[in-house]
NUMI-671109 format. One record per residue (C-alpha): x, y, z. Coordinates in nm, 4 decimals, padded with zeros to 6 digits. Each point is the difference from the previous one (the first is absolute). Layout:
<pt><u>X</u><v>Y</v><w>Z</w></pt>
...
END
This chain:
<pt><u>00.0000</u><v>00.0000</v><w>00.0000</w></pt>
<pt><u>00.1480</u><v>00.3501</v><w>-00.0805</w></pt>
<pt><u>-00.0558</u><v>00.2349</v><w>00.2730</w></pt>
<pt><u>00.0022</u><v>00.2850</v><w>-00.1971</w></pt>
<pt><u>-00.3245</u><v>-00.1031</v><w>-00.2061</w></pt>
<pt><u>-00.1729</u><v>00.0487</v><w>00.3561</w></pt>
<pt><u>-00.0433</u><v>00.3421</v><w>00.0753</w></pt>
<pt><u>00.0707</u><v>00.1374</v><w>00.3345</w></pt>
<pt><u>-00.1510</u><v>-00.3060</v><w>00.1707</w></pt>
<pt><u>-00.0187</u><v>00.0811</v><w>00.4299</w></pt>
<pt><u>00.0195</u><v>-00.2054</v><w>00.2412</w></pt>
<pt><u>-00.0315</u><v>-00.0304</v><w>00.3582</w></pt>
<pt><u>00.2750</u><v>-00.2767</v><w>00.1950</w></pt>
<pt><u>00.0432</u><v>-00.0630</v><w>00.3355</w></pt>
<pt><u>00.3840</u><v>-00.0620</v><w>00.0755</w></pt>
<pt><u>00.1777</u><v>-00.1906</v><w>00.2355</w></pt>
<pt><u>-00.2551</u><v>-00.1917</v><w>00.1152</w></pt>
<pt><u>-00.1850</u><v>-00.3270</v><w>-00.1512</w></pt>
<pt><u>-00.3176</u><v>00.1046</v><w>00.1188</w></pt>
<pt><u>-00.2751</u><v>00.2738</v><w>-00.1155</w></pt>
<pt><u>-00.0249</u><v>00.3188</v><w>00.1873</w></pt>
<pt><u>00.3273</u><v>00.0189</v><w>00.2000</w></pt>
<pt><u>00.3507</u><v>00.0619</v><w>-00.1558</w></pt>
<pt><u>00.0754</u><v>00.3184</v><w>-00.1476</w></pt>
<pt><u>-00.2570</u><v>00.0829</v><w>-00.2773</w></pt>
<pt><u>00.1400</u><v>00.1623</v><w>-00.3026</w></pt>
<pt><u>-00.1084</u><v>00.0914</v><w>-00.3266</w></pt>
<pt><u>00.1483</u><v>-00.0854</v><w>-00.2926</w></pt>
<pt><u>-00.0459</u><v>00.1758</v><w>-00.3733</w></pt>
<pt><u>00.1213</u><v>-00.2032</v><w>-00.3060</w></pt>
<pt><u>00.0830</u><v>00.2719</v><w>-00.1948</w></pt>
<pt><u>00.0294</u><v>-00.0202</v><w>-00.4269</w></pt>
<pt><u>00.1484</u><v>00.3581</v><w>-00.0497</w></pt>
<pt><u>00.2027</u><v>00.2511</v><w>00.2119</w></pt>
<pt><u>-00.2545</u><v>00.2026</v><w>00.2244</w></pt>
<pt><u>00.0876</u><v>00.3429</v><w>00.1821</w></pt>
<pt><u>00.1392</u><v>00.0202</v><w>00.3485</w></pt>
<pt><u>-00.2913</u><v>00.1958</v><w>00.0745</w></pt>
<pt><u>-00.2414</u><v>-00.2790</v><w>-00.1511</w></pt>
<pt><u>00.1217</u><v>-00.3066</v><w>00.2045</w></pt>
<pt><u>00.0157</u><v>00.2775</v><w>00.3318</w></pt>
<pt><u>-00.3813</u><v>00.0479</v><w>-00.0709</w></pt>
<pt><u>-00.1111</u><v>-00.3485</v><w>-00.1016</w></pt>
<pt><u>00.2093</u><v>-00.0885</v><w>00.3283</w></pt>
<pt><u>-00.2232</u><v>00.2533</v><w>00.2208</w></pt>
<pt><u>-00.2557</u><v>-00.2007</v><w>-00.1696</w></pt>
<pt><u>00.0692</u><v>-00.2717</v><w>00.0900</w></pt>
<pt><u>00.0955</u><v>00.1244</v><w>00.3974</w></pt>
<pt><u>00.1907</u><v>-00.3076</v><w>00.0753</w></pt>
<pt><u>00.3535</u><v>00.0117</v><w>00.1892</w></pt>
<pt><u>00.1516</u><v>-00.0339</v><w>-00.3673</w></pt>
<pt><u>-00.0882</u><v>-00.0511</v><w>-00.3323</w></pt>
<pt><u>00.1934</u><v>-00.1147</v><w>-00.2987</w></pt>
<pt><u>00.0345</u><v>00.0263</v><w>-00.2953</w></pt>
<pt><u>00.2847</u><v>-00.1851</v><w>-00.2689</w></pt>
<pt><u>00.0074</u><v>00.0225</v><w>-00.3430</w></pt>
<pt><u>00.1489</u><v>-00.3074</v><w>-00.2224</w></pt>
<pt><u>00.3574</u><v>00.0892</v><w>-00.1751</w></pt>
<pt><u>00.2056</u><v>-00.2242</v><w>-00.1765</w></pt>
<pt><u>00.1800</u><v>-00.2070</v><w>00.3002</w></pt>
<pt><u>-00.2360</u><v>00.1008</v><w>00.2362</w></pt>
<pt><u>-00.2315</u><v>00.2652</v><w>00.1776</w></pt>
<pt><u>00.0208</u><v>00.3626</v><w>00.0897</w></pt>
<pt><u>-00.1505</u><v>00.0239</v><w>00.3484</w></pt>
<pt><u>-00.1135</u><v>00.2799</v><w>00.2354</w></pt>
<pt><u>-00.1869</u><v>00.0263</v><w>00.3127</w></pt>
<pt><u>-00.2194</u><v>00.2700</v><w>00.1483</w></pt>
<pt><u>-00.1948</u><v>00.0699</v><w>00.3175</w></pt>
<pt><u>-00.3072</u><v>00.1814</v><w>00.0041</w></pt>
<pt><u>00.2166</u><v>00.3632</v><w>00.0496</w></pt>
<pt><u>00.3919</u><v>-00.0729</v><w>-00.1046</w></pt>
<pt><u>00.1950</u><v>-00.2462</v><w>-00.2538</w></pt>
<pt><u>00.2299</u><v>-00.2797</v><w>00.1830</w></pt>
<pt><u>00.3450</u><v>-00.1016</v><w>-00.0431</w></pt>
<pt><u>-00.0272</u><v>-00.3414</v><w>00.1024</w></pt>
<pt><u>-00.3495</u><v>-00.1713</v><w>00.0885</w></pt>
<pt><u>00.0374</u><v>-00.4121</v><w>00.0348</w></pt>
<pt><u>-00.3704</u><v>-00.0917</v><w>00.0384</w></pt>
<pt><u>-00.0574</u><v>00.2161</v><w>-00.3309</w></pt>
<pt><u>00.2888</u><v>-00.2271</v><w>-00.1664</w></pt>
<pt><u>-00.1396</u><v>-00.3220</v><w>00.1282</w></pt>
<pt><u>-00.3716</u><v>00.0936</v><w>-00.1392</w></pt>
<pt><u>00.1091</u><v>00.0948</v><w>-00.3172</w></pt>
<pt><u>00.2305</u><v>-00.3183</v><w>-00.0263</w></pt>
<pt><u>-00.2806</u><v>-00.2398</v><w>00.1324</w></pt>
<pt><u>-00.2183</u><v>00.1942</v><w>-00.2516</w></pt>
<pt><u>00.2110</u><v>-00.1165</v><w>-00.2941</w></pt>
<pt><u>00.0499</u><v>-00.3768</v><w>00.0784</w></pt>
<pt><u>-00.3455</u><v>-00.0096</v><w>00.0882</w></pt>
<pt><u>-00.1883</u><v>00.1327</v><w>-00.2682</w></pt>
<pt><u>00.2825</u><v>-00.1869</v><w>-00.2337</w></pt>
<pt><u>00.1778</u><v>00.2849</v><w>-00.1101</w></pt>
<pt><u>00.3308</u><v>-00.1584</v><w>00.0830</w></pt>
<pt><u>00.0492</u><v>-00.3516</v><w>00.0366</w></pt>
<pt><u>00.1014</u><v>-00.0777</v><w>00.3247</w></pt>
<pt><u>00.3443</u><v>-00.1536</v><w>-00.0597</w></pt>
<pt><u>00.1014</u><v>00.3435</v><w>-00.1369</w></pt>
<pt><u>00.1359</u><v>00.3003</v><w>00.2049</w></pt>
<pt><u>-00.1935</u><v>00.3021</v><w>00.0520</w></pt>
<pt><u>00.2003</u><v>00.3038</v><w>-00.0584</w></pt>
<pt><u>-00.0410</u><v>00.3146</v><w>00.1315</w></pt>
<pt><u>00.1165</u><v>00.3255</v><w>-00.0999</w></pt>
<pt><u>-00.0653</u><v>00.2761</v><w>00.2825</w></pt>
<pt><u>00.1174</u><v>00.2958</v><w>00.1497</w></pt>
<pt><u>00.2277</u><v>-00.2288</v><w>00.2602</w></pt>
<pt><u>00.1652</u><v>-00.1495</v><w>-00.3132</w></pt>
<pt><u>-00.1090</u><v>-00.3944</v><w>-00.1459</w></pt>
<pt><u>-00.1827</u><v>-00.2197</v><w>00.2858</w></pt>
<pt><u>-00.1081</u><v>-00.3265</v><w>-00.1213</w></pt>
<pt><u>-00.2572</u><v>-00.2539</v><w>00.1097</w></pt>
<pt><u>-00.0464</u><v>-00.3870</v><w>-00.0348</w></pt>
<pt><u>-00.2530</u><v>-00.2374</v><w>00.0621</w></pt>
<pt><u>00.1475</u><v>-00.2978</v><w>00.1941</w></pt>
<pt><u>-00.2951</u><v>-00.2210</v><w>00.0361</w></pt>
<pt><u>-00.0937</u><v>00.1114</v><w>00.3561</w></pt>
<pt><u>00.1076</u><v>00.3904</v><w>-00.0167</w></pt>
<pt><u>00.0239</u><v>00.2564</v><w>-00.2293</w></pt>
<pt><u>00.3693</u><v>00.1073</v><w>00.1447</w></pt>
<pt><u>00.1150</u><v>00.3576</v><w>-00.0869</w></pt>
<pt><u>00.3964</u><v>00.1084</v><w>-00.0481</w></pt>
<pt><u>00.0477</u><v>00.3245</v><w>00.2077</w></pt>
<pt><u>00.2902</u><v>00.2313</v><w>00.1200</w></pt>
<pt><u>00.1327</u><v>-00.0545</v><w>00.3415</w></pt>
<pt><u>-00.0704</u><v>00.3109</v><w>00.2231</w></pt>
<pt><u>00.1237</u><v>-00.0929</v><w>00.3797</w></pt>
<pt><u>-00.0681</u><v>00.2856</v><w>00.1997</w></pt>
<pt><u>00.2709</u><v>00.2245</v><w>00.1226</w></pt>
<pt><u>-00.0265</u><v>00.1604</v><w>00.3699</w></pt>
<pt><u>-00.1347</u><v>00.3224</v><w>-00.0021</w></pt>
<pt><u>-00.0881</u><v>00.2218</v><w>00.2548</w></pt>
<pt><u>-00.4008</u><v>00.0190</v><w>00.0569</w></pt>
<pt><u>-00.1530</u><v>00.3273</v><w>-00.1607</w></pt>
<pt><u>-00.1904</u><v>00.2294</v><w>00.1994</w></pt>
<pt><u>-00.3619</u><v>-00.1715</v><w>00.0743</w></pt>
<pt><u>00.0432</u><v>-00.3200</v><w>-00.1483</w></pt>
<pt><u>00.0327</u><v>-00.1773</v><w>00.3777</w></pt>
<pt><u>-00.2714</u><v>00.2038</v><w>00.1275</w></pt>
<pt><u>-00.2462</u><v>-00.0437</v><w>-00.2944</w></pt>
<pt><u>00.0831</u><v>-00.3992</v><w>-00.0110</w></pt>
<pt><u>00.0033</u><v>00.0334</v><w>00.4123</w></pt>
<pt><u>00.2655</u><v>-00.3055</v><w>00.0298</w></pt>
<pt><u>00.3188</u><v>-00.0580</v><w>00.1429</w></pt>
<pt><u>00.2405</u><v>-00.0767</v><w>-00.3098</w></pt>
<pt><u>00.2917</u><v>-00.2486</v><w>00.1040</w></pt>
<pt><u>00.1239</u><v>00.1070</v><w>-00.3441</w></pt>
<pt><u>-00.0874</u><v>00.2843</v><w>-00.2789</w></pt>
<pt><u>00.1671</u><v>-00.0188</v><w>-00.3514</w></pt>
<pt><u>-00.0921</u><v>00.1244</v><w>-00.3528</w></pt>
<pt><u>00.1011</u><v>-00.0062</v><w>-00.3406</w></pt>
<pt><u>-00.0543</u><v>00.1520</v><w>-00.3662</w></pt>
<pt><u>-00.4175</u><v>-00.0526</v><w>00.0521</w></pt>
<pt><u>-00.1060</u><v>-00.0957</v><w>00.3287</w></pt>
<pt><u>00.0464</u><v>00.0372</v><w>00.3959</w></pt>
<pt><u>00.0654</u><v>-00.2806</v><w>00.1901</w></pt>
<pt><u>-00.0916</u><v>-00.0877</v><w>00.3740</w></pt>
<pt><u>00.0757</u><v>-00.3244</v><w>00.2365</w></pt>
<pt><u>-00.2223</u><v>-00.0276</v><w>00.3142</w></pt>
<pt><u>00.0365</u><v>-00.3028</v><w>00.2446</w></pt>
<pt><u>-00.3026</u><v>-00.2414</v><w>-00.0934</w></pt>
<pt><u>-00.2720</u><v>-00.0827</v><w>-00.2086</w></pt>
<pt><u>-00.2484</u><v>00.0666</v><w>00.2727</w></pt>
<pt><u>00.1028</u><v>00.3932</v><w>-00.0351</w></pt>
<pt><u>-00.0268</u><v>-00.0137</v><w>-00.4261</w></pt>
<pt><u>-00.3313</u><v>-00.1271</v><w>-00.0250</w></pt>
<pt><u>-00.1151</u><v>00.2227</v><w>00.2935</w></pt>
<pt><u>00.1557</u><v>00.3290</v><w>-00.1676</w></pt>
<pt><u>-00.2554</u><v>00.2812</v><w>-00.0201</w></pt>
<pt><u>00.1599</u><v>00.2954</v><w>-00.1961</w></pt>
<pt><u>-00.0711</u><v>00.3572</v><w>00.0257</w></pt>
<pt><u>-00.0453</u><v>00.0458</v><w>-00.3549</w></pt>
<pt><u>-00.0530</u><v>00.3667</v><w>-00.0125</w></pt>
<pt><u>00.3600</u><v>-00.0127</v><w>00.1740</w></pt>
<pt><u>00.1626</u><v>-00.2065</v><w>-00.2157</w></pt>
<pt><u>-00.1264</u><v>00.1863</v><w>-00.2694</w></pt>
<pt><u>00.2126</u><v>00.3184</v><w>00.1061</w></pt>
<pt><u>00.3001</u><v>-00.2238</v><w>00.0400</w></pt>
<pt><u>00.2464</u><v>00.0274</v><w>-00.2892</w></pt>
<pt><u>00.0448</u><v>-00.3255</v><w>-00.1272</w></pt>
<pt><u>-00.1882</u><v>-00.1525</v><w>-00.2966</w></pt>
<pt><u>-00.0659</u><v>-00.3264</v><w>00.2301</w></pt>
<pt><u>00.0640</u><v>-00.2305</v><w>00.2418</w></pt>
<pt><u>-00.0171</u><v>-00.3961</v><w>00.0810</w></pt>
<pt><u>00.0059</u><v>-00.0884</v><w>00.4080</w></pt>
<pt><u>00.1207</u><v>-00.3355</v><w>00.0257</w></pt>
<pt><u>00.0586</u><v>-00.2747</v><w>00.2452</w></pt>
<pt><u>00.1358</u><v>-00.3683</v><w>00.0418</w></pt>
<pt><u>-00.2872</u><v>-00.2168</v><w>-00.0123</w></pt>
<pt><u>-00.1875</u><v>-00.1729</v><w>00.2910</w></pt>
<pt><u>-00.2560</u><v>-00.1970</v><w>-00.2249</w></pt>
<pt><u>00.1034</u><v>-00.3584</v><w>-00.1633</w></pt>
<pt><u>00.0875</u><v>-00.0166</v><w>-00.3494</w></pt>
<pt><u>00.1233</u><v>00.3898</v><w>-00.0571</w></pt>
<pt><u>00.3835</u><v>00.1175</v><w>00.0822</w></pt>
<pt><u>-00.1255</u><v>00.3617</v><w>00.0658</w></pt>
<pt><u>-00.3007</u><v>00.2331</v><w>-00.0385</w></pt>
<pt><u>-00.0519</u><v>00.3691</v><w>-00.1466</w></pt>
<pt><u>-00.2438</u><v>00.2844</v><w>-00.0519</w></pt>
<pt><u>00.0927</u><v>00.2877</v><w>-00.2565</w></pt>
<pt><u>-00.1798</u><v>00.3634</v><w>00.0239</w></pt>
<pt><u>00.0495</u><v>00.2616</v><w>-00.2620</w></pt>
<pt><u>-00.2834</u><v>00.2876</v><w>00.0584</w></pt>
<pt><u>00.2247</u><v>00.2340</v><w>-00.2757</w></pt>
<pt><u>-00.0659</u><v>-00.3246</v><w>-00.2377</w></pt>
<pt><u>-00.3750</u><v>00.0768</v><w>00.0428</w></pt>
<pt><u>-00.0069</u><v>-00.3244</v><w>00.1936</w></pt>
<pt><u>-00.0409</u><v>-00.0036</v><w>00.4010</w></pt>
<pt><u>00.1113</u><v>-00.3566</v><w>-00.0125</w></pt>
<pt><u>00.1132</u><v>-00.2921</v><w>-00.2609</w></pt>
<pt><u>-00.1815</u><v>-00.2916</v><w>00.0195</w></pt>
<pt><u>00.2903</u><v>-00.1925</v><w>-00.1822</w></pt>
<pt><u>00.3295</u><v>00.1558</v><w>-00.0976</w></pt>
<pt><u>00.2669</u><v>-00.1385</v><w>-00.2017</w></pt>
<pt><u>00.2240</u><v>00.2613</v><w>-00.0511</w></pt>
<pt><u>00.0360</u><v>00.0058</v><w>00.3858</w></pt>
<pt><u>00.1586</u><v>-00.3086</v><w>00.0239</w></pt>
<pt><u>00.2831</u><v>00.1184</v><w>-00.1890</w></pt>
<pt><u>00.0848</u><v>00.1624</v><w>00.3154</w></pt>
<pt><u>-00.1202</u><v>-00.3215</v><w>00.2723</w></pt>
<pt><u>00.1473</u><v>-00.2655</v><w>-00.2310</w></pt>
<pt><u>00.3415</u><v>00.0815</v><w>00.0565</w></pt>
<pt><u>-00.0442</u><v>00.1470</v><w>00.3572</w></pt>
<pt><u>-00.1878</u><v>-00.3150</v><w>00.1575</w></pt>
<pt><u>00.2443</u><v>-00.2225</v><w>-00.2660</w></pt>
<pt><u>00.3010</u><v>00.1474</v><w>00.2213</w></pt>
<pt><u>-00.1741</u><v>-00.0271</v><w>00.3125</w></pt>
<pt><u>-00.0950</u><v>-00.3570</v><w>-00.0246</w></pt>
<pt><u>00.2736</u><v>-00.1342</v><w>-00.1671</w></pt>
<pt><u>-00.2078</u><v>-00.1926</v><w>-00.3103</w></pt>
<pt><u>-00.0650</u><v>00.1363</v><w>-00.3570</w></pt>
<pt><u>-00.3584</u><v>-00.1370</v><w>-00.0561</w></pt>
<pt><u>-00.2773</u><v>00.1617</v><w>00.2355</w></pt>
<pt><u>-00.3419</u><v>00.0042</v><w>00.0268</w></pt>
<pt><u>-00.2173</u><v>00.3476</v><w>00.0629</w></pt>
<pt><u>-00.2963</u><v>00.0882</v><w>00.1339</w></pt>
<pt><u>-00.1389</u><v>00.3266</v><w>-00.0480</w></pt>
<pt><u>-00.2200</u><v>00.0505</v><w>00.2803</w></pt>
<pt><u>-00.2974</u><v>00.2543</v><w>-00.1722</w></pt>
<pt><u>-00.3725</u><v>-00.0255</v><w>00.0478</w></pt>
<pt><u>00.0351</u><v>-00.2514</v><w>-00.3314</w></pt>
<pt><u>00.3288</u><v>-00.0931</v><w>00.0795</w></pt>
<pt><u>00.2619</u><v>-00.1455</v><w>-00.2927</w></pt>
<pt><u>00.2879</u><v>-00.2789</v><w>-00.0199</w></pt>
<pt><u>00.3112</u><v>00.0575</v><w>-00.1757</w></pt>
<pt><u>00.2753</u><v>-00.2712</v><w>-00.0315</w></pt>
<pt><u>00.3512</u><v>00.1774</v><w>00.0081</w></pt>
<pt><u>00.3187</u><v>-00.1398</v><w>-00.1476</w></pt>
<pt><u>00.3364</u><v>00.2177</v><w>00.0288</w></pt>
<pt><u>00.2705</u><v>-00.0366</v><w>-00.2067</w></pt>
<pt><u>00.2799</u><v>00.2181</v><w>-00.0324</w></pt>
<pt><u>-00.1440</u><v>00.3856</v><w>-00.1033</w></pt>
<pt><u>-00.3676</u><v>-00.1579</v><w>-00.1184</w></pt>
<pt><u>-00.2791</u><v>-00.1424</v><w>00.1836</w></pt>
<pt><u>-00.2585</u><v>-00.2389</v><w>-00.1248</w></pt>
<pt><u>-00.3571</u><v>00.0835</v><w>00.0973</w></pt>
<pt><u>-00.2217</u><v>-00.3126</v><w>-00.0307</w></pt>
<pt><u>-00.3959</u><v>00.0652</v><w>00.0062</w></pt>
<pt><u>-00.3456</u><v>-00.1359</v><w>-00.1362</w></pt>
<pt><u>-00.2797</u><v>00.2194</v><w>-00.1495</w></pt>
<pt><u>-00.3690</u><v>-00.0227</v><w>-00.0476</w></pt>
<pt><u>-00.2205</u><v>00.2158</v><w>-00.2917</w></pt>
<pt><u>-00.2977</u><v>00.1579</v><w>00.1534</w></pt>
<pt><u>-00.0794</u><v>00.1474</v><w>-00.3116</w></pt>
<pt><u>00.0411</u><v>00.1185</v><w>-00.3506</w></pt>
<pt><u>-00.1119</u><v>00.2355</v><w>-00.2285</w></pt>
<pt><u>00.0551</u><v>00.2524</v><w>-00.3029</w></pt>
<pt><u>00.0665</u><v>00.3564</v><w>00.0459</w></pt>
<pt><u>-00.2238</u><v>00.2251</v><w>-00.2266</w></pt>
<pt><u>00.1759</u><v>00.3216</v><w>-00.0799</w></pt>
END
């Protein structure tokens, strides 16, 4: 089938997560000619998910781009693993081939294993960083340690218990300069290696149900911390995700299922 006989099918995928309704939910726009910055910001709006994206086919692979409902993204992973579940699914690409992906953070590919879809991603350990004024009031935790890099604040607290429990001041954190910020701790439940939640009010989104660009950042950290190079995540949000981490050298592997809620056609 040759996507760009379709139009600008939509669709609607929920990522990192095998069941409907939890996961991240992200749009994703099959596009069959170049659109405007402007057009895929408003269809984006539109759409008022945490991202929407949009990748047009080229001759070894696919432009891609991501937006939120107010800004365009650097880096989105549950917006890459939509848009690659999208193609193997709806047999776009056969799923023995590599997905490639041509973005604003340079080529990220994708491959279906059998089990996961597992994305290729740069390696972004935190470094420590001194906390900026209001983050540890707005989050109202005690960090053990606070770190950033290129995208993203980072912040360790001592257990689970306090992650899932976390009740931001969100019109605080809002103030606070930094684009956003995962609070992460080793985890106390069976089966995961360490749990998250990511806020990002300047994003236009209070919290991420589901983010895979943050575990650029907790891959390596929690890789160095306990000693192994394959993890399992939990991020604990009201629909809560999985993630599968492998580290190697200055990538990380982000392993995830998705689910289509829906699809569509746009009409102008």
């Amino acid at each position: 089938m040759d996507v760009a006989t379709l139009g600008f099918q939509i669709f609607k995928v929920d990522a990192f997560t095998d069941k409907p309704f939890s996961g991240n939910p992200a749009g994703v726009c099959i596009l069959s000619e170049k659109r405007s910055a402007e057009w895929m910001q408003a269809v984006a709006r539109e759409m008022n998910l945490g991202a929407t994206a949009f990748f047009l086919p080229k001759n070894d692979g696919y432009d891609l781009r991501w937006f939120t409902p107010i800004i365009e993204l650097g880096l989105c992973g549950h917006g890459t693993l939509a848009s690659a579940h999208i193609l193997y699914e709806r047999e776009h690409l056969k799923r023995d081939r590599e997905a490639r992906f041509y973005t604003k953070s340079g080529l990220l590919t994708a491959k279906d294993n059998g089990d996961l879809i597992e994305l290729d991603f740069p390696s972004q350990p935190p470094q420590a960083a001194p906390a900026p004024d209001g983050l540890v009031e707005a989050l109202d935790v005690k960090p053990r340690f606070v770190g950033k890099d290129e995208l993203y604040h980072f912040v360790e607290v001592d257990s689970e218990t306090i992650v899932r429990n976390l009740k931001p001041n969100f019109g605080l954190l809002g103030t606070v300069s930094i684009t956003g910020v995962t609070v992460t701790a080793k985890a106390s439940t069976l089966g995961f290696d360490f749990v998250s939640r990511f806020f990002a009010p300047k994003l236009g989104i209070d919290e991420d149900p589901a983010t895979g660009s943050s575990h650029c950042l907790l891959g390596p950290f929690w890789s160095d911390r306990l000693h192994k190079t394959e993890l399992v995540a939990y991020q604990a949000s009201s629909r809560g995700g999985v993630i599968h981490i492998r580290v190697e050298s200055d990538r990380v592997s982000l392993g995830g299922k998705a689910v289509t809620i829906l699809q569509g056609e746009l009409c102008c």
